[in-house]
LOPABA-581696 format. One record per residue (C-alpha): residue in one letter; x, y, z. Coordinates in steps of 0.1 Angstrom, whole numbers, padded with zeros to 4 digits, always signed. Layout:
N
AXYZ ...
END
This chain:
543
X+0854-2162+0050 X+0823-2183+0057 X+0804-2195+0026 X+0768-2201+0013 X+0759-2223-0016 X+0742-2208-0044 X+0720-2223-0069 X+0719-2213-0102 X+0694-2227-0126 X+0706-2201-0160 X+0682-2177-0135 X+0695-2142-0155 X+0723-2121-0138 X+0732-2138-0106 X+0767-2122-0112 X+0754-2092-0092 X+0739-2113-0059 X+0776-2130-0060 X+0792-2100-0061 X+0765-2087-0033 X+0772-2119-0011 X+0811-2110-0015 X+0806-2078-0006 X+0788-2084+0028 X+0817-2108+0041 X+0809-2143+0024 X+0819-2164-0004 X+0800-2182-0026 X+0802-2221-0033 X+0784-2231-0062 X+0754-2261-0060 X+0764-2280-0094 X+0747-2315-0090 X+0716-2324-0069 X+0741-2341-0042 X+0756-2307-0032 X+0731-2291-0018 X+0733-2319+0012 X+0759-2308+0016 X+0751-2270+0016 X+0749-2251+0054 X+0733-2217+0038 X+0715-2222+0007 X+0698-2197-0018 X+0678-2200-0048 X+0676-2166-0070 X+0652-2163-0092 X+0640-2142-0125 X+0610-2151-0151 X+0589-2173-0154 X+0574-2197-0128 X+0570-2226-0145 X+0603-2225-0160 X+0621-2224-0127 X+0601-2253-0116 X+0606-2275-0145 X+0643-2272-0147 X+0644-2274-0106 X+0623-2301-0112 X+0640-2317-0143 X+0676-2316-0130 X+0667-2336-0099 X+0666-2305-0080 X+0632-2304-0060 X+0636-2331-0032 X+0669-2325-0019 X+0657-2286-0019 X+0627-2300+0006 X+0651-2321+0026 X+0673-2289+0032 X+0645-2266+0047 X+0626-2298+0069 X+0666-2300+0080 X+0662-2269+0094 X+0695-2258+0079 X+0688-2220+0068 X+0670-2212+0031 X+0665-2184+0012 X+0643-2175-0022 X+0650-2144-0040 X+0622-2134-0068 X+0611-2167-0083 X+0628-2183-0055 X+0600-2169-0031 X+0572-2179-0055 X+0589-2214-0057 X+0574-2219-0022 X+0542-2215-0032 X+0512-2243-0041 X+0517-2231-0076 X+0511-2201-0097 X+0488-2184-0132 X+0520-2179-0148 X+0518-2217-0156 X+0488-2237-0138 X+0507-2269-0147 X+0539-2266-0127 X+0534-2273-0093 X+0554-2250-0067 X+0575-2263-0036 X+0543-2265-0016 X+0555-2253+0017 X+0528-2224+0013 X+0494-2242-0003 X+0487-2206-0022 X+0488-2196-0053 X+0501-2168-0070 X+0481-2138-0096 X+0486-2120-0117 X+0481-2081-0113 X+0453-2065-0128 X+0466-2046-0155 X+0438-2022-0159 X+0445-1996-0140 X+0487-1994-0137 X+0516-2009-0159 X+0523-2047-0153 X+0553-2058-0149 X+0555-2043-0115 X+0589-2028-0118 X+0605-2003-0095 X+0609-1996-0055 X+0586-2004-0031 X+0580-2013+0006 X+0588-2045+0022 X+0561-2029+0049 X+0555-2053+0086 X+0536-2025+0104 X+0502-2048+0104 X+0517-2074+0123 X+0524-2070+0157 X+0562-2071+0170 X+0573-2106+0175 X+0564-2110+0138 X+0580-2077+0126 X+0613-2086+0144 X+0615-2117+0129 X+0622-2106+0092 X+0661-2099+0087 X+0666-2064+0096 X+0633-2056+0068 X+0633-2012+0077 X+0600-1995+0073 X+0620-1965+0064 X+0634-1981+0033 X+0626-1993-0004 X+0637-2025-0019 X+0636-2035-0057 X+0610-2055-0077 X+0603-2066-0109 X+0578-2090-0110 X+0540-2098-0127 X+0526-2120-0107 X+0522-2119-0067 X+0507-2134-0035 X+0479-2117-0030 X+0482-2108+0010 X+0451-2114+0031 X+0454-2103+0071 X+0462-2133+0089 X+0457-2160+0063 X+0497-2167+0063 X+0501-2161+0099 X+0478-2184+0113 X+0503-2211+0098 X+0533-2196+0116 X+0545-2172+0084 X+0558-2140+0093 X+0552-2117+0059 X+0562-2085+0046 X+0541-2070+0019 X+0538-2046-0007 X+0510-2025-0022 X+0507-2017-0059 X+0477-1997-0068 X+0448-2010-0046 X+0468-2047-0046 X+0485-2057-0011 X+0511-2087-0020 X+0537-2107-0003 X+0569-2088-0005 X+0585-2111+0023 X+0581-2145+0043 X+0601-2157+0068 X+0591-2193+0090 X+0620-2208+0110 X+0651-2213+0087 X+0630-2203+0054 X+0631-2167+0042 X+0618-2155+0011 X+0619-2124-0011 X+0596-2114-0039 X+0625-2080-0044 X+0660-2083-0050 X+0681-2071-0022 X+0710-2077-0046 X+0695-2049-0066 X+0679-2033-0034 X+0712-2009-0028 X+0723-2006+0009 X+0690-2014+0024 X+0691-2049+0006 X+0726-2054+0014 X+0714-2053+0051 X+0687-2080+0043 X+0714-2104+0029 X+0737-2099+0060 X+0709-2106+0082 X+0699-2138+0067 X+0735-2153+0060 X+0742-2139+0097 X+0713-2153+0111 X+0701-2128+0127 X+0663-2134+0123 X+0652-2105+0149 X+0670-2073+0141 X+0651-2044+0161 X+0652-2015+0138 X+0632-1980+0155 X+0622-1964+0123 X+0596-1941+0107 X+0581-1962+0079 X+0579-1945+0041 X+0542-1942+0024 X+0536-1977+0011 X+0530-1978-0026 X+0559-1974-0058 X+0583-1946-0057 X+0593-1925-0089 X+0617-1940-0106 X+0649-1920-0114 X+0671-1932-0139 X+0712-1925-0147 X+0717-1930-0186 X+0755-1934-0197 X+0759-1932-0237 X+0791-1953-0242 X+0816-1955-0267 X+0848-1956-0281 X+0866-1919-0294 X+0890-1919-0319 X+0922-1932-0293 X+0901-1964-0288 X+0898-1955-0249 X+0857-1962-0240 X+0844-1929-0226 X+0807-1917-0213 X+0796-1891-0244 X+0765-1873-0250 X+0753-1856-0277 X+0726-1830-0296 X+0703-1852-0318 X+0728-1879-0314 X+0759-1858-0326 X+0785-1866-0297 X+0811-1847-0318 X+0828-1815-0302 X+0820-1786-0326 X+0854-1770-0342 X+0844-1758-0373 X+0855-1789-0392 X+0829-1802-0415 X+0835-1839-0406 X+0832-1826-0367 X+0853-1820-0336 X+0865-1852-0314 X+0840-1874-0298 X+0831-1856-0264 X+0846-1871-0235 X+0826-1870-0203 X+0836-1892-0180 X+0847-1930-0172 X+0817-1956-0176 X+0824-1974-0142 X+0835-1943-0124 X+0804-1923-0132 X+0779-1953-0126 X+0791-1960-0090 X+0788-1919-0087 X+0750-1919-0100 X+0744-1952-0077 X+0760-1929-0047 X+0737-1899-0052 X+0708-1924-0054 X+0702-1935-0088 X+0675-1962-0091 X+0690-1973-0116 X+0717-1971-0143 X+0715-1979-0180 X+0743-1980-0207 X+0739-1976-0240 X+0763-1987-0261 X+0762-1966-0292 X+0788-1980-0313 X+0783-2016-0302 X+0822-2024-0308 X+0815-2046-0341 X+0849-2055-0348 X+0858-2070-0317 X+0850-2107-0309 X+0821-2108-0289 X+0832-2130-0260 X+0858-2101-0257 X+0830-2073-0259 X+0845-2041-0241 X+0809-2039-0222 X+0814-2071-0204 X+0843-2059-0184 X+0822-2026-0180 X+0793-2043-0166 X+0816-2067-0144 X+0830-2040-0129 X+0805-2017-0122 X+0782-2048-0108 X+0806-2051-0079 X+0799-2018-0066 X+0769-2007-0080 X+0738-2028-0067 X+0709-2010-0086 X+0695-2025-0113 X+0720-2022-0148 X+0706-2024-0182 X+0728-2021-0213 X+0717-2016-0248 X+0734-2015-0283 X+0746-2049-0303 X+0720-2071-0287 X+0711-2093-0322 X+0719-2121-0340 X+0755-2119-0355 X+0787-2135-0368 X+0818-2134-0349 X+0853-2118-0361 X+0861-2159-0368 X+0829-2168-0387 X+0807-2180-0360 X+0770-2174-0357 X+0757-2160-0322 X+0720-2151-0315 X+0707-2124-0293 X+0697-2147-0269 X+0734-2159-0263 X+0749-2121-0267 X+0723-2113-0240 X+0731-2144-0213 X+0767-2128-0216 X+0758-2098-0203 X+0732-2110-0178 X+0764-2134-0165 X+0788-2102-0167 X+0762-2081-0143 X+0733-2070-0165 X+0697-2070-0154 X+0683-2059-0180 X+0688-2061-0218 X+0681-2029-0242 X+0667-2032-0282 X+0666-2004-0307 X+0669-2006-0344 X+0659-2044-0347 X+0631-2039-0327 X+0620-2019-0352 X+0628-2041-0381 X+0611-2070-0359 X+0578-2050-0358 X+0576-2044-0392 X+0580-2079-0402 X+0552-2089-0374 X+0526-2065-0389 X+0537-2079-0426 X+0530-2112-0412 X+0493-2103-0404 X+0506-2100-0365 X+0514-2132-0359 X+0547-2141-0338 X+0573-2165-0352 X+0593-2168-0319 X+0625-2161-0333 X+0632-2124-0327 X+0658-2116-0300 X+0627-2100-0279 X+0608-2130-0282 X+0639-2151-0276 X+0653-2137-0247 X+0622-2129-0233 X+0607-2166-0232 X+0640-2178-0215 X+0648-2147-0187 X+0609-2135-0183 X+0599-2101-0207 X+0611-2078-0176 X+0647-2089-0189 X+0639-2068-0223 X+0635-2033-0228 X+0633-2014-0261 X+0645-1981-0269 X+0622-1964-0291 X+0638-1933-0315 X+0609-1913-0326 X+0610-1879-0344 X+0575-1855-0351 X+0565-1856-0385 X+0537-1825-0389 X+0508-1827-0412 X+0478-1802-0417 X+0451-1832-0408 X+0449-1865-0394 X+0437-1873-0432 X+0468-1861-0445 X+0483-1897-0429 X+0479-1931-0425 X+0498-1930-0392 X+0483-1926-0361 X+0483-1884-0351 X+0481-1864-0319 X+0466-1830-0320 X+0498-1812-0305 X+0504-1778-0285 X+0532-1769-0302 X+0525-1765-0338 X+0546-1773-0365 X+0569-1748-0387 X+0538-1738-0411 X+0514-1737-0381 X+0501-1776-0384 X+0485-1787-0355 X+0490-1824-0358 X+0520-1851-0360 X+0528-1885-0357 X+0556-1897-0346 X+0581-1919-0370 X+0605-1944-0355 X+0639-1944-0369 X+0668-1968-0367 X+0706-1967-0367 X+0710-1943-0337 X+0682-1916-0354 X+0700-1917-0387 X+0673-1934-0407 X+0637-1929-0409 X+0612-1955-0414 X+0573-1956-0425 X+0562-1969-0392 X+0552-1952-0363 X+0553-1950-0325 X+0523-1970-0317 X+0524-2001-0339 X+0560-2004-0327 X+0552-2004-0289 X+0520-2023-0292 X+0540-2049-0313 X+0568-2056-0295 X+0543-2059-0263 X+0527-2086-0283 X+0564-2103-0287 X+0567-2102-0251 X+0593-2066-0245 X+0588-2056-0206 X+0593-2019-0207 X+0596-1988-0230 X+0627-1967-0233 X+0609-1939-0252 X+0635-1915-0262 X+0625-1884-0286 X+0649-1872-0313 X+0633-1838-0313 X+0639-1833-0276 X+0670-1849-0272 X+0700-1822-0258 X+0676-1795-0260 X+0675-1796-0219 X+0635-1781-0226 X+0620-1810-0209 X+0600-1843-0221 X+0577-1845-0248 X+0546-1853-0227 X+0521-1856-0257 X+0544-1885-0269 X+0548-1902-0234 X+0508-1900-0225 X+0502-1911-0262 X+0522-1942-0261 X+0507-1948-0222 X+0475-1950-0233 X+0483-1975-0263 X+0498-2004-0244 X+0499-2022-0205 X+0538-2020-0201 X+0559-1998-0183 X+0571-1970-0197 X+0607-1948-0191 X+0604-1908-0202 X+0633-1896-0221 X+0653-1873-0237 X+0647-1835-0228 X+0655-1833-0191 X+0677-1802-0183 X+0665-1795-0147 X+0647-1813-0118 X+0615-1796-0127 X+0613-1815-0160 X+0614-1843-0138 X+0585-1832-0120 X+0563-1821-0146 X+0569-1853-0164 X+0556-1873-0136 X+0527-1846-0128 X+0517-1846-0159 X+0520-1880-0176 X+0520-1919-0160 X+0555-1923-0171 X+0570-1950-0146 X+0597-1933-0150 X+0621-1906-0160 X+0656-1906-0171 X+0686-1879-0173 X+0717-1877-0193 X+0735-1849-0197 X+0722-1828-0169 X+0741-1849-0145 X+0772-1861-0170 X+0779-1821-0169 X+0775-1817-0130 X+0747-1794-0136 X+0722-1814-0110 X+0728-1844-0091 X+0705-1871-0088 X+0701-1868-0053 X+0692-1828-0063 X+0664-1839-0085 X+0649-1865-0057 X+0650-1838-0033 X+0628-1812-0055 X+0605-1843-0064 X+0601-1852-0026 X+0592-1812-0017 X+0566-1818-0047 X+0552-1849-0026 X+0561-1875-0048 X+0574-1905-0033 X+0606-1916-0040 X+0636-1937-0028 X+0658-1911-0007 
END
């Protein structure tokens, strides 16, 4: 098979643009010293975090010249993510690092007043503004389709201030903010989305480029720009009493069968992890998360279960994967000492995109409000979000109601709520618990999302004890609560038993998006089902 040289700079999960590469007909030969990438045919840089990290350790490693003597070669380039931005003059993320300079811009960040930043989810790659020699000229890019980003700062796109130097550009919108999605210029084309990550559409891309076929003619009606709903495929994962790993789900986190024995039933057995994750990505999943809920603490953690889980499923899902459970500092069956940010580079190299935090989230909150709010750069969200960019870190918040007759009756922030608690009170705040729901702590939802915003988390998982396996639908008042309190993205769930819960929850909050469990683990709705009734209620989303 014909091959392309990757370079990887410790740039998060590349395992997944490998395994995308592979699956589009070539092989990948790895760039492990400044001298091979003369000689590289095909090169690509991939990219996720922060600007000026890339840079420096481009830059550090030797790596920036014989990247420019590749592209004034003319031998064919490609940037993915950071990778794009590397082309640029330089960027806000770090004013100090200078870019590549083949485009004397330089990039923003997006205004985070009016919608949740990091930009995360599907949007368009959109070419209708230029006129057709340009449009043909970007790799197959369809106006029909929706590609993946994740990303805080942008080019800000500006008609004909890119074109008049020969660029042909793709862009995005985000709120009222245009931005370079796509650049393409003779051998050099760019990405700010991951068509790794981008499912079928960004396999396409990729096969275009390493083709090189610049000018694919595609005669397609072009989707609503803007970002689609997310809809999101969650997988509870663990082991049941044989020791086989099986998808379970539960009713306020009881994944026990009940049999009428006190201890409970066996664990419920829905499915196959990998099996169920390519079936989700088939019916159109965005994107799929795992949640490993016993996090397999006796086994060695080089020989984690969820590692061969995550390798497998990267090679035929290519949606974004997140897995959550275990990701802290620990010691090792033999004695050795492994921090968060080493658990989590194994499962960004085994296929991961995206790293999931519960119960020491929580702890880590409470010790950052102790500490008068100051950071101490040591907690796994801080850790792994300074080295693989704070979109590589999501934390699952578990949040129960706790009713009280008055807001004076607590020092927690209260809603007023519409459903009123067992004596009739007409307030509640809502307490964050740790160890899977099992413990309650005196802490509640908002300091722990604004905290771990401060220490640098990308997204909220917000579950809801009170909601979860009830199939009733989100808890709204919680999700539009925790919105208003903080700038990040936020995922609704627990609750959904229907495609109209899905619907509601984005009618009626500004969740980013939504996520389903059980609906779909007991083939009572598909994904695909729930898009559908979402498109007919003219939302946009990825079809």
């Amino acid at each position: 098979m014909p091959s392309v040289h990757l370079l990887d700079y410790v740039a998060g999960n590349v395992r997944s643009l490998v395994n995308a590469i592979e699956k589009v007909g070539y092989t990948v030969e790895w760039v492990k010293s400044p001298a091979d990438v003369a000689a590289a045919d095909k090169l690509i840089i991939p990219g996720v975090g922060h600007f000026g990290h890339c840079l420096s350790q481009l830059s550090s490693a030797g790596y920036v010249e014989p990247i420019r003597k590749h592209i004034a070669a003319g031998k064919p380039f490609m940037g993915i993510c950071v990778g794009l931005q590397a082309l640029f003059q330089g960027s806000e993320e770090d004013p100090n690092v200078p870019g590549l300079g083949l485009i004397p811009l330089t990039l923003r960040k997006f205004d985070d007043t009016s919608k949740s930043v990091p930009h995360i989810g599907w949007n368009s790659a959109n070419t209708s503004h230029s006129d057709d020699s340009v449009s043909k000229s970007l790799y197959g890019l369809r106006p029909g389709a929706k590609y993946y980003y994740v990303h805080s700062y942008a080019a800000p796109y500006r008609a004909g201030e890119l074109e008049k130097d020969g660029w042909a550009v793709a862009t995005g919108r985000y709120g009222d903010e245009e931005f370079v999605g796509a650049v393409a210029k003779d051998n050099v084309f760019a990405t700010q989305f991951h068509p790794e990550k981008s499912g079928a559409a960004g396999l396409a891309v990729l096969k275009a480029f390493l083709d090189g076929k610049t000018s694919v003619v595609l005669d397609e009606k072009p989707l609503p720009e803007g970002l689609t709903r997310r809809v999101i495929a969650c997988l509870d994962v663990r082991t049941n009493d044989q020791g086989d790993l099986v998808v379970t789900k539960g009713d306020q986190y009881d994944v026990r069968e009940k049999d009428g024995v006190s201890t409970g039933g066996e664990v419920r057995n829905l499915g196959k992890p990998v099996d169920m994750a390519k079936k989700y990505y088939e019916q159109g999943a965005d994107e799929v998360t795992f949640l490993n809920i016993t996090s397999f603490r006796n086994c060695p953690v080089a020989d984690t279960p969820m590692l061969e889980i995550l390798r497998r499923t990267s090679e035929t899902v290519f949606v974004p994967l997140t897995i959550g459970g275990g990701i802290r500092d620990t010691v090792d069956t033999d004695g050795t000492k492994i921090s968060a940010l080493d658990i989590a580079k194994m499962y960004f190299k085994s296929g991961a995109d995206k790293v999931s935090i519960g119960s020491d989230a929580v702890l880590a909150a409470e010790e950052y409000y102790k500490r008068g709010k100051i950071l101490d750069g040591t907690t796994a969200i801080e850790t792994i979000s300074s080295a693989y960019g704070n979109q590589a870190v999501v934390v699952s918040v578990d949040p129960k109601r706790v009713y009280v007759s008055s807001p004076e009756a607590t020092s927690h922030h209260t809603v007023e709520t519409k459903s009123p608690g067992p004596n009739g009170e007409k307030y509640c705040w809502y307490q964050c618990t740790i160890k899977g729901g099992r413990e309650g702590r005196d802490f509640d939802v908002i300091q722990l999302v604004q905290a771990v915003e401060a220490m640098g988390a990308g997204e909220i998982l917000l579950n809801c004890i009170d909601k979860d396996g009830t199939n009733s639908g989100f808890d709204h008042e919680l999700i539009n609560d925790v919105k208003a309190a903080i700038k990040i993205p936020v995922i609704a769930s627990s609750g959904a038993g229907n495609p109209g819960h899905f619907g509601e929850v984005f009618e009626q909050t500004s969740a980013d998006a939504a996520l389903g469990a059980g609906m779909f683990h007991r083939g009572e709705y598909t994904v695909r089902q729930v898009k559908e009734h979402l498109r007919e209620r003219g939302l946009l989303v990825r079809i």
